[in-house]
N, C-alpha and C positions, 0 to 999 in steps of 0.2 A: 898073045900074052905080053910078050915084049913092050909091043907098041903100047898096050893099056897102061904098065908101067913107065915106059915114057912119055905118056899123055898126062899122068899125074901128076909126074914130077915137073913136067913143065908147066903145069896147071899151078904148083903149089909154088912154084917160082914166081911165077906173074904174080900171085898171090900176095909173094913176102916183098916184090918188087914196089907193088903199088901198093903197098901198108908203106914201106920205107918214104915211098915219092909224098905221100900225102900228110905225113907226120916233119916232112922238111919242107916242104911247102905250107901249112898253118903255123903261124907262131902260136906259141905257148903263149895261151891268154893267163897274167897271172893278174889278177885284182887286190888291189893295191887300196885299204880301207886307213885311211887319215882320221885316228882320233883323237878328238880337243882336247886340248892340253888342258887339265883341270886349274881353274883357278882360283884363288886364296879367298876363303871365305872370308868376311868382315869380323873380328872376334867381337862378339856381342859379350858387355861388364852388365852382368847380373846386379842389379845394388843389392845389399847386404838387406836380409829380412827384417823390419823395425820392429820392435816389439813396443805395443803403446803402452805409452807408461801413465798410468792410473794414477790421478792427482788427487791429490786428499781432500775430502768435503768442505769446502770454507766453512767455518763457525763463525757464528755473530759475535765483536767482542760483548761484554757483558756492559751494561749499560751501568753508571755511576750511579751511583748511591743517593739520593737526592736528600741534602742536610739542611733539616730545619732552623729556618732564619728567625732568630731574635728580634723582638718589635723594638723600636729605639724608643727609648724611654725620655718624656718628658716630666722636668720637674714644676710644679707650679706652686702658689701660697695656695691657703684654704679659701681667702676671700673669693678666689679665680678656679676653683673645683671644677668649673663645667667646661672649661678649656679642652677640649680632645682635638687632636689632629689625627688625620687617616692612617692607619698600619703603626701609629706610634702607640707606647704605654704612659697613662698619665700617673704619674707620684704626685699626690700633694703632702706635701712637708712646710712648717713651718719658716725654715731655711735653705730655699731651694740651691740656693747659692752656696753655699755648703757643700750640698750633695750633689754640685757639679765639679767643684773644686778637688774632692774626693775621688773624681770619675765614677760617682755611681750612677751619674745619668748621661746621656749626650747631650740634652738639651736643658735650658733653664730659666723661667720666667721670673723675674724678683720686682720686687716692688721699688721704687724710687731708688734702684744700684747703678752700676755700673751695666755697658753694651748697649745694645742698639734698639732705637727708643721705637717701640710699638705700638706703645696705645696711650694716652692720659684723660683725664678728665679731671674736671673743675673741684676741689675742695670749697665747701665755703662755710663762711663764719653767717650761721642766719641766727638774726633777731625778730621775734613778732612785728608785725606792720604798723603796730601801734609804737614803737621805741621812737625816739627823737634822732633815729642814729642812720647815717649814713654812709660814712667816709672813714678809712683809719689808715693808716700808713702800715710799711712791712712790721716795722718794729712793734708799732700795736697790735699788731694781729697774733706777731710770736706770741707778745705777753701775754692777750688772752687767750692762746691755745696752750700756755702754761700754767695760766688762771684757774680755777673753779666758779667761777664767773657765772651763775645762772640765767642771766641773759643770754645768753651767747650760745649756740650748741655748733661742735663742728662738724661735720654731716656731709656725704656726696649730692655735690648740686641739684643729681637726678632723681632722690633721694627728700629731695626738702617739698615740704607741706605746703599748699598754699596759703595758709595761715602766716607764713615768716617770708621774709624777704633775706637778700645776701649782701652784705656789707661789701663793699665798693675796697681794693686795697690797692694804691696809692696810685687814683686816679683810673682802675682798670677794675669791668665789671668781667665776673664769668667765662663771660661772651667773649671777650678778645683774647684774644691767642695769648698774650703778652702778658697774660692774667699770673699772677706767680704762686698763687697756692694750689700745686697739681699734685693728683692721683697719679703719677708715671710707673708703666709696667716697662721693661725692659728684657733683652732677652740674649741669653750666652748660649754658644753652640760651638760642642768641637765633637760634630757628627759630621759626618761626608756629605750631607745634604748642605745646600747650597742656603745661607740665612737668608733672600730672599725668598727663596720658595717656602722655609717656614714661616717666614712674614705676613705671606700672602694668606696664608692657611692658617693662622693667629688672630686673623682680622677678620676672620670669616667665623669666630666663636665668643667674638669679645662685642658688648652692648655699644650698640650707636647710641650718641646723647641728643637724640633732635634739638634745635635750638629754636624756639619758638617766641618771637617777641611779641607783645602784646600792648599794645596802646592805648590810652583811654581821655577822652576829652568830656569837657563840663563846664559848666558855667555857675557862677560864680554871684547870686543873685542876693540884692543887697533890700533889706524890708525895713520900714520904721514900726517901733511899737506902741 
């Protein structure tokens, strides 16, 4: 019994001996875990949320008023009635010149006045083909266009009959420019239009005088009786 009990204890000695030996002979594994140092996130700037801003409908402005333009008004004599020029209004009055003067026209044709010379034509003193008469000087011609003179009618050139002929006045027939008893129309403007352009547009409603000369040869045959 003894020995069993010393067979124990010695048993449990070796026991606690090699627990001791084998716990100072392994080192203590201790593991040793390294964790990453966290690092600084990027601070991400949110932009600010936009709210769209709703822009007003453009309107069309409103389109102007479109004001009726007045025709410019021409004044003419009665002899000249058929005168019209384009987009203008024709007045005939006895006194055109008057009714420009007044500013009741902008434009104005008058007969032998003043401004810028338009149109003329020939005056003439005609006599039958039968008179003995040919020739007369300025101052003859006044006095019988002051006369009552029944020979004599004074009349536009374009105007006279074949029947009558035209008195010659001092030295100058009709025909020559230089002739000095004229029809002269003239013309005043203080319209914005430019007086040639109404010049041009005057001449295009006023009578051409063709000038047509006519010649005639004969002979002269002498008989006994």
């Amino acid at each position: 019994m003894v020995r069993k009990l010393v067979l124990v204890f010695i048993l449990a000695w070796i026991s606690v001996a090699c627990a001791q030996a084998t716990n100072n002979s392994l080192p203590t594994a201790v593991s040793t875990i390294s964790l990453p140092t966290p690092t600084a996130q990027p601070t991400v700037n949110i932009p600010p949320t936009i709210t769209p801003q709703i822009l007003p409908t453009p309107t069309n402005p409103p389109l102007p008023t479109a004001t009726a333009v007045l025709p410019k008004r021409l004044a003419v004599p009665p002899e000249f009635s058929t005168i019209a020029l384009e987009n203008w209004e024709t007045i005939v009055d006895a006194n055109p010149a008057a009714l420009f003067e007044q500013a009741g026209v902008d434009a104005a044709i008058q007969l032998n006045g003043d401004g810028m010379l338009v149109w003329q034509s020939p005056l003439v003193l005609a006599v039958e083909w039968t008179e003995q008469w040919e020739m007369i000087t300025w101052e003859e011609a006044q006095a019988l266009i002051d006369s009552e003179d029944a020979r004599v009618s004074l009349m536009p050139w374009r105007e006279m009959p074949p029947t009558h002929k035209a008195l010659w006045i001092n030295g100058r027939s009709p025909a020559d420019p230089d002739y000095p008893l004229q029809t002269r129309l003239t013309l005043l403007n203080q319209s914005d239009i430019p007086t040639n352009s109404i010049f041009a547009e005057i001449q295009k409603s006023l009578p051409n005088d063709p000038i047509i000369h006519l010649a005639a040869v004969g002979d002269l045959m002498l008989a006994r009786r």
